[in-house]
N, C-alpha and C positions, 0 to 999 in steps of 0.2 A: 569431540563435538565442540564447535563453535558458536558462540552469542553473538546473533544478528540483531537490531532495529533495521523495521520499514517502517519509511515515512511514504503517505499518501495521501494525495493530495486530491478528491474527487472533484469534478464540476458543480458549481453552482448551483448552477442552473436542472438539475436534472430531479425528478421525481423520487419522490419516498422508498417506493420500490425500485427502482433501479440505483439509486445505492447500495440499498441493502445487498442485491444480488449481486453488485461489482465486489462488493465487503467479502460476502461467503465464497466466490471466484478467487480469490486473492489468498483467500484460506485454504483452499482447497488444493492447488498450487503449492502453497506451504506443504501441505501433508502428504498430497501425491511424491511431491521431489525426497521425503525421508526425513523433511521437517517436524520440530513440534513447537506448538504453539504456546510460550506459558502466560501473557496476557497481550490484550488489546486496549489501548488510550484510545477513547473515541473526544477529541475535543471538541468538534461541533463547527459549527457554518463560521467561517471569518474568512476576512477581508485578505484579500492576498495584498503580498507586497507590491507588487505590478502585474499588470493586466495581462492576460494571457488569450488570446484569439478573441478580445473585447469581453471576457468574461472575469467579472469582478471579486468574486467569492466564490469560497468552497470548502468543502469538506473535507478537514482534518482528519488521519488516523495514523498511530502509529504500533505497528503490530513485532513485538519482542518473541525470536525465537528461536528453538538452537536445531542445529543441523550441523551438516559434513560441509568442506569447501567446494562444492561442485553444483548444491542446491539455490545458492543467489543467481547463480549466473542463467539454471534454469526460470525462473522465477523472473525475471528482468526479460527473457526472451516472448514469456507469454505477456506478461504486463503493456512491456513497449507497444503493443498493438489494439490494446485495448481503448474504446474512444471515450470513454466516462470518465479516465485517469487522465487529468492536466498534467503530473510531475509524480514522482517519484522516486526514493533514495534506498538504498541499501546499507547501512553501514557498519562492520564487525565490531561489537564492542568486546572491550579490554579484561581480562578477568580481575 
């Protein structure tokens, strides 16, 4: 088993509840693909570095968790189409 960080980035601009539900989607993802999940950094509304589709801010999160090498790349496939998610990263951390 591998140690992942996702970083994600949600819209600004979007409602209380439709975070949340982007957030538990994203989780969900995680656990269907053979994921687990051991925490979530939720940092909160900030200012991006540069403007993205003229939207200014958004929601931080970054979700640590371990899996097999074949689970990112599912997880990237459902995410990339999702429209609430401005950016998002994947990155394997080191033991």
């Amino acid at each position: 088993m591998n140690k992942y960080e996702l970083a994600l980035v949600i819209n600004g601009r979007v409602d209380e509840e439709t975070k949340l539900s982007t957030l538990e989607k994203v989780k969900e993802y995680v656990d269907r693909f053979g994921g687990t999940i051991s925490k979530v950094d939720e940092w909160g509304k900030r200012k991006l570095a540069y403007e993205i589709n003229k939207i200014r801010e958004g929601f931080y999160y970054f979700i640590h968790f371990e899996s097999n090498a074949d689970t990112p790349s599912e997880i990237e496939k459902r995410i990339r189409i999702m429209e609430s998610i401005l950016r998002f990263l994947i990155i394997r951390q080191e033991d």
